[in-house]
C-alpha positions in Angstrom: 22.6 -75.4 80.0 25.1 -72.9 78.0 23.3 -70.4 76.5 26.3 -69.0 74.6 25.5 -72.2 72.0 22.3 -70.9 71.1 23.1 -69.3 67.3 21.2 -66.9 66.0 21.8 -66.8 61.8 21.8 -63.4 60.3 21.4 -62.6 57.0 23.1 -59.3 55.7 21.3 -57.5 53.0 18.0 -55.9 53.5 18.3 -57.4 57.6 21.1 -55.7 58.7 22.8 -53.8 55.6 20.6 -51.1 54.2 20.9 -52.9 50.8 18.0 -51.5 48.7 18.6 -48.2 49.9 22.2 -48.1 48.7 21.2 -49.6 45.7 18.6 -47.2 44.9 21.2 -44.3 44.7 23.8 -46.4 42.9 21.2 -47.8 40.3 20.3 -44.0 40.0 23.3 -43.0 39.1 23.8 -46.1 36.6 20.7 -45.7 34.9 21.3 -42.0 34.4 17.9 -41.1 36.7 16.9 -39.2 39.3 16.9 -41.3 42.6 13.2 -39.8 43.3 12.4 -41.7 39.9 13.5 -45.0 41.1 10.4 -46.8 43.7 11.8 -48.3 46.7 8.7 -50.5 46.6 10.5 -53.1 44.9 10.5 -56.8 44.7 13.4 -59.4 44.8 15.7 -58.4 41.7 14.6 -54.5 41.3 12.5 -55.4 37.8 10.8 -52.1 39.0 13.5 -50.0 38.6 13.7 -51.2 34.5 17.2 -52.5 34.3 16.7 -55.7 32.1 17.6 -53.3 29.1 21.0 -51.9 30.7 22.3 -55.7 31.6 20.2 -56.7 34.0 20.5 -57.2 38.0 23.8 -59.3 37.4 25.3 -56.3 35.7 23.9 -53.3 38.0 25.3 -56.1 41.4 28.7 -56.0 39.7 29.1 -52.5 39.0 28.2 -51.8 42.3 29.9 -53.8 44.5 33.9 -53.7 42.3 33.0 -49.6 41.3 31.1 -48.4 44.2 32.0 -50.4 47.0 28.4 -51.4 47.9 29.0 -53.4 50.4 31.6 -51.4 52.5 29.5 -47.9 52.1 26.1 -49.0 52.5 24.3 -48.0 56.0 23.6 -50.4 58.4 19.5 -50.8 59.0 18.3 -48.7 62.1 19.2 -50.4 65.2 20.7 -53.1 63.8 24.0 -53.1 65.1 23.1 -51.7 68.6 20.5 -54.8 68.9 22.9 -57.4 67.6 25.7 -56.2 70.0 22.8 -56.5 73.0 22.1 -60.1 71.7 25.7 -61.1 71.7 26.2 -59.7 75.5 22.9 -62.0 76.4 24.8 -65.2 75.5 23.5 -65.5 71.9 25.8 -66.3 69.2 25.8 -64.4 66.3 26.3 -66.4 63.0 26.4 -64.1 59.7 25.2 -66.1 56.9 25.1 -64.2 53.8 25.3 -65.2 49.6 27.3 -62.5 48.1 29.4 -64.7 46.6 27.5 -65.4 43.7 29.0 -63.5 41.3 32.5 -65.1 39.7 35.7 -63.0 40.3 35.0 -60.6 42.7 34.9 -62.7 45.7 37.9 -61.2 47.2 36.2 -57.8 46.7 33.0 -58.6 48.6 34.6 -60.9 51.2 37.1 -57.7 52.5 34.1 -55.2 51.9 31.8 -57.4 54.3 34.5 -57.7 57.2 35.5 -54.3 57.1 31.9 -53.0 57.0 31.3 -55.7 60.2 34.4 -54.2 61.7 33.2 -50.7 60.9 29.9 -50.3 62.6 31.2 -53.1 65.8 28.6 -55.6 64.4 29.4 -58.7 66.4 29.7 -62.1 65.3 30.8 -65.6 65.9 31.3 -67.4 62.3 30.7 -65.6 59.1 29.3 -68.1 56.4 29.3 -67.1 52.4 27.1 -69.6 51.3 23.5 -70.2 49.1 22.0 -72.7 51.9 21.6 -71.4 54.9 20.2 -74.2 56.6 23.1 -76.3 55.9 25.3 -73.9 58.3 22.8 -74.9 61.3 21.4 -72.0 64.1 18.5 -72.3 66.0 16.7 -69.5 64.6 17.2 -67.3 61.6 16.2 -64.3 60.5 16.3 -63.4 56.6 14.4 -61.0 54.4 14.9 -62.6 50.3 11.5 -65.2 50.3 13.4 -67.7 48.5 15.6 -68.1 51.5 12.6 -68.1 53.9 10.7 -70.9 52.2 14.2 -72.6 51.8 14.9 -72.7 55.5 11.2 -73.1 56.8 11.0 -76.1 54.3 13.5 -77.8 56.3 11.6 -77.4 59.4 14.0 -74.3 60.8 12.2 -71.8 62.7 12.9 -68.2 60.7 12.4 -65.1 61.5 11.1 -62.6 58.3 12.8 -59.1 58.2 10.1 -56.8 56.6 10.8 -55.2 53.4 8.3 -54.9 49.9 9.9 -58.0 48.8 8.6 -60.2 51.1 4.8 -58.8 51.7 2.8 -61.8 52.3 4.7 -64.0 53.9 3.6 -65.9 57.5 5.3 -64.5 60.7 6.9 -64.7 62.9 7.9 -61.1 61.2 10.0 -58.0 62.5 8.8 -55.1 61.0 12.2 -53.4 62.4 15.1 -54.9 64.9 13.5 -53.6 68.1 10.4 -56.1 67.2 13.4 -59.0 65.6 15.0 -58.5 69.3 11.7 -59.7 70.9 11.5 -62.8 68.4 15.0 -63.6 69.0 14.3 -63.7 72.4 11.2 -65.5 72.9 13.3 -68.1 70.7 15.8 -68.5 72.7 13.7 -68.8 76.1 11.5 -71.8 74.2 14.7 -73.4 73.5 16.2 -73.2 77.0 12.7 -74.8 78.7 13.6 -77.9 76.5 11.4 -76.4 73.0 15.0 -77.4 70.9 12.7 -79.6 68.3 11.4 -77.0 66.9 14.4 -75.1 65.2 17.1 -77.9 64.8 15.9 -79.5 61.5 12.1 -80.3 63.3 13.4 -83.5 64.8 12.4 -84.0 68.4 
């Protein structure tokens, strides 16, 4: 069997780009606050921060990514990149599957932000898909952090892997609490798949 076609689909923001971190400081600076006045116990679209009355997430995502270059200056996620570049020597293929292209005319922007933040911090990968569904890309396993994307991509019958953040509290496991923890997920994936276990992450069909 080829292990190299076993594909591992990684999403970017919150799993392996610090994304709420970064957008804690920018949001600071946009809402004219202290960054210590901003919680980073926040849930998916940062209502806790109060930015419905400045525009709204749309607004705050926009300035960000065209005016502070989100998505080329955020930090990668502790051990993120080392653990993904240990993956990728086992054999495992690395499929980036990220939406950041959901906000009209600044596509270009975010697509040469993402490759040259990838480039910057040696984050392998085979294929780099911009799309909303994930499942539609196909990997074996994936590991996401947003719980619309989880229920998306579980409903389908696709084995994923939750990335722990405050947005996702409550959600069943498998869950990485951190990339040393996603590593042994990853793993354990793959080996089920090799003994013949390929029904349960290709769309649940046997």
């Amino acid at each position: 069997m080829d292990e190299s076609s076993f594909i591992l689909g990684v999403d970017l923001d919150g799993v392996v780009g610090d994304f709420y971190g970064a957008m804690r400081h920018i949001a600071a600076e946009w809402l004219n606050r202290r960054v210590e006045d901003l919680t980073p116990d926040v849930s998916f679209g940062l209502d806790e921060w109060g930015i419905a009355e400045y525009g709204g997430y749309d607004r705050l995502h926009r300035f960000a990514v065209t005016q502070r270059h989100l998505f080329r200056e955020m930090a990668p996620i502790e051990d993120a990149p080392a653990t993904l570049r240990k993956l990728s020597n086992r054999g495992i293929r690395v499929r980036i599957i990220t939406h950041r292209l959901f906000l009209k005319y600044s596509h270009k922007t975010t697509v040469k932000q993402t490759v040259d933040w990838l480039d910057n911090y040696d984050i392998p990968y085979w294929d780099i898909c911009f799309m909303n569904d994930k499942g539609a890309v196909g990997a074996h396993v994936y590991i996401d952090d947003a719980p619309s994307n989880i229920a998306a991509l579980r409903d389908q019958g696709l084995k994923t892997i939750v990335f722990s953040n405050s947005t996702n509290r409550g959600l069943e496991g498998p869950r990485a609490e951190n990339w040393l923890e996603a590593e042994g997920l990853v793993m354990e994936a793959r080996e089920e798949w090799r003994t013949g276990a390929q029904g349960l992450f290709i769309g649940g069909k046997t």
